[in-house]
NUGU-281698 format. One record per residue: residue number from 1; residue in three letters; chain; z negated, y negated, x negated of N, C-alpha, C in turn. Coordinates in nm, 4 decimals. Each point is the difference from the previous one (the first is absolute). Layout:
BEGIN
PT pos code unit      n_z      n_y      n_x     ca_z     ca_y     ca_x      c_z      c_y      c_x
PT NUM  ala    A        Z        Y        X        Z        Y        X        Z        Y        X
...
END
This chain:
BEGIN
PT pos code unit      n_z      n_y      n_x     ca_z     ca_y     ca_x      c_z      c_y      c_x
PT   1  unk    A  -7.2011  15.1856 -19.1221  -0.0686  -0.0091   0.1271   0.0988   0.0086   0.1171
PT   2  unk    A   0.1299  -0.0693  -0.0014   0.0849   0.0052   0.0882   0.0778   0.1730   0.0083
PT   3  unk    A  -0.0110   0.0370  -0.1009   0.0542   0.1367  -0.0069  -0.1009   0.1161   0.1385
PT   4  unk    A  -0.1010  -0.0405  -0.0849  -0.1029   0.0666   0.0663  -0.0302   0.0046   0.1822
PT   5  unk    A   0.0169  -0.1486   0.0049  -0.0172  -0.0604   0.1164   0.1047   0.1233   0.1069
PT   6  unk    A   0.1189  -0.0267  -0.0674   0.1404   0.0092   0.0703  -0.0087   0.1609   0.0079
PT   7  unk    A  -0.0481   0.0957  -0.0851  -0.0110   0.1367  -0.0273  -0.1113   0.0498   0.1401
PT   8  unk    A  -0.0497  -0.0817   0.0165  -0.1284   0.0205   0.0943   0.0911  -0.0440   0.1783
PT   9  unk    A   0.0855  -0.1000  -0.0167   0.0552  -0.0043   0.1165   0.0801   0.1237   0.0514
PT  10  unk    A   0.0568   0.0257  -0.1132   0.1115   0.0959   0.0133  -0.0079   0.1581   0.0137
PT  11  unk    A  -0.1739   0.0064  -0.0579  -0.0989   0.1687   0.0521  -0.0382  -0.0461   0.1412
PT  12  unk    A   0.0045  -0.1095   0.0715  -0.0875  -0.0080   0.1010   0.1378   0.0120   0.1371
PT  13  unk    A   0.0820  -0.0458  -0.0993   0.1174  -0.0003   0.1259   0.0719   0.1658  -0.0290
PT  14  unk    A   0.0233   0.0394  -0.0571   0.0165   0.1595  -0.0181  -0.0951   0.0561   0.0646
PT  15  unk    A  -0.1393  -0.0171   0.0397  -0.0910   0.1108   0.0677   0.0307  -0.0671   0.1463
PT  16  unk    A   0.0093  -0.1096   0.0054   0.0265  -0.0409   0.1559   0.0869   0.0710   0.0468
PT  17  unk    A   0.1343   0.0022  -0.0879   0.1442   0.0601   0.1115  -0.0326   0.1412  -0.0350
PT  18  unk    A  -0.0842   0.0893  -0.1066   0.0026   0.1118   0.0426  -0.1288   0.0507   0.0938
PT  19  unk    A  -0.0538  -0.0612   0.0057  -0.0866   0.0151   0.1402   0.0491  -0.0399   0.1337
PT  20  unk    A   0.0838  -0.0800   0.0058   0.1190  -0.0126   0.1004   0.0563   0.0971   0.0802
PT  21  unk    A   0.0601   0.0640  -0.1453   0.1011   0.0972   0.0014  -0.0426   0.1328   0.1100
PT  22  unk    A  -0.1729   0.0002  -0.0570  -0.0622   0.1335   0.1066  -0.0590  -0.0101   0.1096
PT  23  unk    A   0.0327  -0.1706   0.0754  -0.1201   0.0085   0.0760   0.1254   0.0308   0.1546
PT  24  unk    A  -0.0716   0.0489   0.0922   0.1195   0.0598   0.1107   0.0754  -0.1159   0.0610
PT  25  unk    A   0.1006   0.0207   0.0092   0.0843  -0.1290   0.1105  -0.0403  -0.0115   0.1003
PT  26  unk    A   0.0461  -0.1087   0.0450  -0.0463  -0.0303   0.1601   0.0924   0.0141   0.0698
PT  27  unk    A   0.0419   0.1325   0.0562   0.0995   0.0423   0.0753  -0.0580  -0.0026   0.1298
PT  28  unk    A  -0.0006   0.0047   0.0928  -0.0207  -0.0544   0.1336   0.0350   0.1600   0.0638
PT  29  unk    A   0.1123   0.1065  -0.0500   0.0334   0.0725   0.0274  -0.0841   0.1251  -0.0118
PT  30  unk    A  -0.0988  -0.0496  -0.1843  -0.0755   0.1347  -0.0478  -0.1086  -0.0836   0.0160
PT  31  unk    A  -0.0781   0.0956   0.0570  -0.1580  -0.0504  -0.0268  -0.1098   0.1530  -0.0645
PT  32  unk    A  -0.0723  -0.0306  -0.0795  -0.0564   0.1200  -0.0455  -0.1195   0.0145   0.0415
PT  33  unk    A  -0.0675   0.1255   0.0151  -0.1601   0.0194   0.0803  -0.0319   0.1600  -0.1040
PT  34  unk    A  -0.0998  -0.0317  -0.0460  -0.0949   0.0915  -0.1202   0.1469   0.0909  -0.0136
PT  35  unk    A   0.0660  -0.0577  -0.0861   0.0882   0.0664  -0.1009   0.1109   0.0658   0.0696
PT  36  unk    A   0.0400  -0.0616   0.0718   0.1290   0.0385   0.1191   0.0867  -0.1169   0.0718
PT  37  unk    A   0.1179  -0.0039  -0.0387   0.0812  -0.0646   0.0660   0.0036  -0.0179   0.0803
PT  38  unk    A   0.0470  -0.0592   0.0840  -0.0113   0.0332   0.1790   0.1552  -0.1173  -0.0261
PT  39  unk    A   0.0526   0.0479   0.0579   0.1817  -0.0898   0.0390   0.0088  -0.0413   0.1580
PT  40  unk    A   0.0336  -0.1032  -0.0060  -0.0003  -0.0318   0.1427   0.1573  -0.0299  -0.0038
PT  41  unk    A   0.0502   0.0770   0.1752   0.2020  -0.0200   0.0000  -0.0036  -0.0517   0.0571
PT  42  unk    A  -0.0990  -0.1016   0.0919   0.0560  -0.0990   0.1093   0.0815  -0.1021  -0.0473
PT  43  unk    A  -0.0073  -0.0463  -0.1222   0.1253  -0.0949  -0.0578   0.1075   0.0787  -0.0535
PT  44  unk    A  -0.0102   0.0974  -0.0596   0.0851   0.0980  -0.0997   0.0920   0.0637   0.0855
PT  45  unk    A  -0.0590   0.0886   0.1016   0.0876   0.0448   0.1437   0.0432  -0.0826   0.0825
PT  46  unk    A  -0.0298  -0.1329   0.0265  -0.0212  -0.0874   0.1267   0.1422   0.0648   0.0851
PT  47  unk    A   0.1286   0.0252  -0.0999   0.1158   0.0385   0.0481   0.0209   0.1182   0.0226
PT  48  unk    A  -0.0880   0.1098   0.0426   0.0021   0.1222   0.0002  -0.0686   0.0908   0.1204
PT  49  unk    A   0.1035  -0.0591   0.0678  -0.0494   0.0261   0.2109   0.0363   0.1394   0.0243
PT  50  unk    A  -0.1433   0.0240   0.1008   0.0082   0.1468   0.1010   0.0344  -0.0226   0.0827
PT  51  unk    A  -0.0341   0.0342   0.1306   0.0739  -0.0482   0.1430  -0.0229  -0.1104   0.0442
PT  52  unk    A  -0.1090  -0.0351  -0.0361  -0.0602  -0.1020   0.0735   0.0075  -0.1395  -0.1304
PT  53  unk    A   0.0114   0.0163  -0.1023  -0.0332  -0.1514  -0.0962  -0.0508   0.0774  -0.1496
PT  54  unk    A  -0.0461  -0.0614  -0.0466  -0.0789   0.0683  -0.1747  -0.1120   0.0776   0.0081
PT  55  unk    A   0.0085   0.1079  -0.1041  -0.1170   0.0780   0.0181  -0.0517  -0.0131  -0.1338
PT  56  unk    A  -0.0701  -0.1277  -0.0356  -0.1125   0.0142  -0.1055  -0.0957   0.0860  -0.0666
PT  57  unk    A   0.0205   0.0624  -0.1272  -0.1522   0.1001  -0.0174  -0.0524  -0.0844  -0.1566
PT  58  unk    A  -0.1149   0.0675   0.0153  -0.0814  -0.0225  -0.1386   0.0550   0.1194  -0.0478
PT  59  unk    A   0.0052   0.0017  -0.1558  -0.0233   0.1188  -0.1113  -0.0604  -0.0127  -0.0672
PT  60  unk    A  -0.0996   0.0728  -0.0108  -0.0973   0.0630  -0.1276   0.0559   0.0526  -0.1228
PT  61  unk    A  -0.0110  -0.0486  -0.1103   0.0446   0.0691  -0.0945  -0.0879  -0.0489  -0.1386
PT  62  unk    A  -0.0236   0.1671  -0.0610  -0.0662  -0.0189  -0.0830   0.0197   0.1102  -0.0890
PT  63  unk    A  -0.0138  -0.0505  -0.1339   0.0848   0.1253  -0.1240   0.1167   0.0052  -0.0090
PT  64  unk    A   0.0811  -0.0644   0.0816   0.1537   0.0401   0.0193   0.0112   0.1009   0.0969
PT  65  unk    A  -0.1395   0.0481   0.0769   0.0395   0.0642   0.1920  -0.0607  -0.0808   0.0886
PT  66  unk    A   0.0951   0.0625   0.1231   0.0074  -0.1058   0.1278  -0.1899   0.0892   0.0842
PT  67  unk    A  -0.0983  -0.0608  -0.0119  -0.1069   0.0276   0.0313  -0.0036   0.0345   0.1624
PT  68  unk    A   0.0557  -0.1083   0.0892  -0.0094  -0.0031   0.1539   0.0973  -0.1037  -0.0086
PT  69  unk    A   0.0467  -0.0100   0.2075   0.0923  -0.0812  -0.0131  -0.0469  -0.0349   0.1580
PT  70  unk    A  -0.0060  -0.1390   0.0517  -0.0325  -0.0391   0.0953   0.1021  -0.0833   0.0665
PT  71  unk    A  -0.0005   0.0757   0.1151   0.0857  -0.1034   0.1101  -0.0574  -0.1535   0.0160
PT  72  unk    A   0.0866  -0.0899   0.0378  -0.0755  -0.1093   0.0560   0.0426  -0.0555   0.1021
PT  73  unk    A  -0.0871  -0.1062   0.0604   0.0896  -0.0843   0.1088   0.0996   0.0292  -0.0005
PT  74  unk    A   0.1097   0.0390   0.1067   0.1000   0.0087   0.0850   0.0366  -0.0331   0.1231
PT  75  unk    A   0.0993   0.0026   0.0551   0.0333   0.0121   0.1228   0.0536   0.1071   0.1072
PT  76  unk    A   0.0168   0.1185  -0.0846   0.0660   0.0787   0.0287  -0.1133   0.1253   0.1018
PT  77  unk    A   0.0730   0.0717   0.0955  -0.0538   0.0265   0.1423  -0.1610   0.1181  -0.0773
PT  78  unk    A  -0.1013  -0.0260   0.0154  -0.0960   0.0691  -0.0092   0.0439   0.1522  -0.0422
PT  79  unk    A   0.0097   0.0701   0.1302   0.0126   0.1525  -0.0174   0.1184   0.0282  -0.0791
PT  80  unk    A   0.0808  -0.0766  -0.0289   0.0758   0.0629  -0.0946  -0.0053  -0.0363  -0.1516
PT  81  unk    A  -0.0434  -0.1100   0.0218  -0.1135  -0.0345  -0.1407  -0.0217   0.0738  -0.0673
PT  82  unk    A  -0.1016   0.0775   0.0711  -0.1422   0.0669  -0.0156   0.0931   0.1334  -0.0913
PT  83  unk    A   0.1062   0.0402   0.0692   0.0785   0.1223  -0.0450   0.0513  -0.0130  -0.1296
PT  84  unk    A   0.0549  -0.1167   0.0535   0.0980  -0.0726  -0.1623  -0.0870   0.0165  -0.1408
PT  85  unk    A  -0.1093  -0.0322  -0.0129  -0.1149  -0.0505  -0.1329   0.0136   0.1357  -0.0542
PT  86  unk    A   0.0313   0.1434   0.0700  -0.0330   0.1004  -0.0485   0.1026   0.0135  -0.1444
PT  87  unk    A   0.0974  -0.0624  -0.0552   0.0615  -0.0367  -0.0698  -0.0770  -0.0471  -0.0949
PT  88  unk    A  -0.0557  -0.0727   0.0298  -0.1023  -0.0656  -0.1353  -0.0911   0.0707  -0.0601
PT  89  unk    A  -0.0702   0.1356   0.0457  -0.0254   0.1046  -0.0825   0.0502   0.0507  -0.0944
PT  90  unk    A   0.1453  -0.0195   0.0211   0.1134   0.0892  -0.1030  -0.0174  -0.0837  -0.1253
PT  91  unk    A  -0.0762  -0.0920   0.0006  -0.0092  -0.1069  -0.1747  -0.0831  -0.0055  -0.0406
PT  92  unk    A  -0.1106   0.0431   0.0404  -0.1468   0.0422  -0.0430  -0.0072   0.1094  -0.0773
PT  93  unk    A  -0.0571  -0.0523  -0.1631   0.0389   0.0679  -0.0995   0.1487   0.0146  -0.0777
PT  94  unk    A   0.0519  -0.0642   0.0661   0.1190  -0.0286  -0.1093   0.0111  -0.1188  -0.1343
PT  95  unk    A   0.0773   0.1014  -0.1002  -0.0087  -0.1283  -0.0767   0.1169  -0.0860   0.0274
PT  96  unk    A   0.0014  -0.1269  -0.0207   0.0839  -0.0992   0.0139   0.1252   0.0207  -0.0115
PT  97  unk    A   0.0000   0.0759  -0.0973   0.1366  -0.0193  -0.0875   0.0790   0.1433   0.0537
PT  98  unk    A  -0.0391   0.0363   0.0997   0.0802   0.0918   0.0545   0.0378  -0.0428   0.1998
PT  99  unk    A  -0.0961  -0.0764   0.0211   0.0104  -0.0913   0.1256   0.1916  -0.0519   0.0652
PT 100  unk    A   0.0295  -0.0904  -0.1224   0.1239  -0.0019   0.0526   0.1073   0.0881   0.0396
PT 101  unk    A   0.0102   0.1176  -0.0427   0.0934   0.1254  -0.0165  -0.0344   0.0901   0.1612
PT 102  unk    A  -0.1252  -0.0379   0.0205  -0.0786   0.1096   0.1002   0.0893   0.0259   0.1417
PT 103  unk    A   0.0222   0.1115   0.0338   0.0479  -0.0090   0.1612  -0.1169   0.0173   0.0645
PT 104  unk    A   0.0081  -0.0846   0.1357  -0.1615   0.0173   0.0425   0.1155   0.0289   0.1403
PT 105  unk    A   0.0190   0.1141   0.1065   0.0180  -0.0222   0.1143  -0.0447  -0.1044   0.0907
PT 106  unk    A   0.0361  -0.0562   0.0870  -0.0589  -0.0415   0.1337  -0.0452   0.0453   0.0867
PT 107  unk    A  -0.0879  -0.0306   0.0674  -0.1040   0.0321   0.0973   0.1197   0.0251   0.0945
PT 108  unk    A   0.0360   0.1028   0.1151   0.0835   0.0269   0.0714  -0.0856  -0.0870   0.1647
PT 109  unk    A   0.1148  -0.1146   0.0776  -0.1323  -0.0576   0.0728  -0.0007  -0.1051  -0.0421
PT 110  unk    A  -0.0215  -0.0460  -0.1521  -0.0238  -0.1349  -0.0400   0.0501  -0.0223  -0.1254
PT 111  unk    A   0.1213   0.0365  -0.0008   0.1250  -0.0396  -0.1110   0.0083  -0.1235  -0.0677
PT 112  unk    A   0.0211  -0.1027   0.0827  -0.0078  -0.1242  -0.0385  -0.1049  -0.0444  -0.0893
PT 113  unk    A  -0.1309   0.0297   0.1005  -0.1274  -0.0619  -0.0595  -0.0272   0.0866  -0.1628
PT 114  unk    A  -0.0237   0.1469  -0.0035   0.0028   0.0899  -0.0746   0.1198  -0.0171  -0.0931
PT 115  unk    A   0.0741  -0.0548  -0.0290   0.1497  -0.0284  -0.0795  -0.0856  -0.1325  -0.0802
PT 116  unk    A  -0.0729  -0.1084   0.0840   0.0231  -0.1525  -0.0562  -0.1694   0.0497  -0.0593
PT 117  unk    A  -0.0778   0.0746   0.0192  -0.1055   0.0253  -0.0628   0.0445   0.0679  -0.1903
PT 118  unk    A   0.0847   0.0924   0.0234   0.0411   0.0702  -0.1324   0.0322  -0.1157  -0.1046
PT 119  unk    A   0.1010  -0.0802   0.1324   0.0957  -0.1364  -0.1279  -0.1559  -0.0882  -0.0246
PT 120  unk    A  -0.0652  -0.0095   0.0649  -0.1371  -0.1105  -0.0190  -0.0255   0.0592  -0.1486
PT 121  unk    A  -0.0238   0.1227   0.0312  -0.0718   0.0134  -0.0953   0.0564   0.0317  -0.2229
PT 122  unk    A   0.1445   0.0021   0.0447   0.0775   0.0420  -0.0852   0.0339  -0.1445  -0.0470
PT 123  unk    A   0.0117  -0.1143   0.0759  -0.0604  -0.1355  -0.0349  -0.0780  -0.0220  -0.0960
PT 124  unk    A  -0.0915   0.0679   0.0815  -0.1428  -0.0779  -0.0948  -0.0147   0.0477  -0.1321
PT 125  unk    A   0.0444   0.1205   0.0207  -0.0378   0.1033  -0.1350   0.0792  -0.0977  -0.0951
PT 126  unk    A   0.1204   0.0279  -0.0073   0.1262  -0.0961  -0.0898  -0.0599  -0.1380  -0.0087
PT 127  unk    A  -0.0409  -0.0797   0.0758  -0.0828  -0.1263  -0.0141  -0.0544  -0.0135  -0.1374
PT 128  unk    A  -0.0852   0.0782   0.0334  -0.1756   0.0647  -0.0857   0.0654  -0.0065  -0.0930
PT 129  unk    A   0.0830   0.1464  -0.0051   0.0735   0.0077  -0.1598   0.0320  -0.1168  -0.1098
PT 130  unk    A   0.0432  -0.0978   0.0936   0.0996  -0.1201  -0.0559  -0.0917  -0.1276  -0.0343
PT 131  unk    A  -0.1266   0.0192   0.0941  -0.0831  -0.1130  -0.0046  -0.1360   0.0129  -0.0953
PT 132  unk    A  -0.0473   0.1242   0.0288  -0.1574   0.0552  -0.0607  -0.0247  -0.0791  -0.1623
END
């Protein structure tokens, strides 16, 4: 009976930690929405200034490609903003695993901002990689 007993603890604690094993972390960094990553760099970049302070984005990623990539809160001057993001097209549709290697020019105009958007996002990607 004690055999038995103990055989029954020991199937119940094996399905616990492997149901564990699959359920998603609570990364604060990844949050997922119908089958897509979404990475947030406001902690991951926090150190990764345009002219003005950090340029935070979301990434989408799903399959192992970068789906969309969204600017966020900043500080940095509007109209040249606006120029800078055009950078963040260049990762839409990429797969991950070619992200770090990528030369992405800078926005000519908004160097700074357009420079700390590329590193945001070359962040996050490597994050993902390390965390997912």
């Amino acid at each position: 009976m004690k055999k038995r007993a103990l055989m029954s603890i020991v199937a119940v604690a094996a399905l616990a930690i492997t149901t564990m094993s699959f359920m998603p972390k609570n990364d604060p960094n990844i949050t997922y929405e119908n089958k897509t990553a979404v990475v947030d760099t406001k902690t991951i970049g926090s150190k990764i200034r345009g002219y003005k302070g950090s340029t935070p984005v979301k990434i989408y990623i799903r399959k192992g490609k970068i789906q969309k990539v969204e600017a966020q809160k900043n500080r940095e001057t509007p109209a040249y903003f606006a120029d800078a993001k055009a950078v963040l097209e260049k990762f839409v549709g990429v797969d991950i695993k070619k992200v770090p290697t990528m030369k992405v020019d800078a926005v000519s105009g908004a160097t700074f901002s357009s420079n700390a958007l590329v590193e945001n996002v070359k962040a996050g990607v490597e994050y993902y990689k390390k965390n997912k």
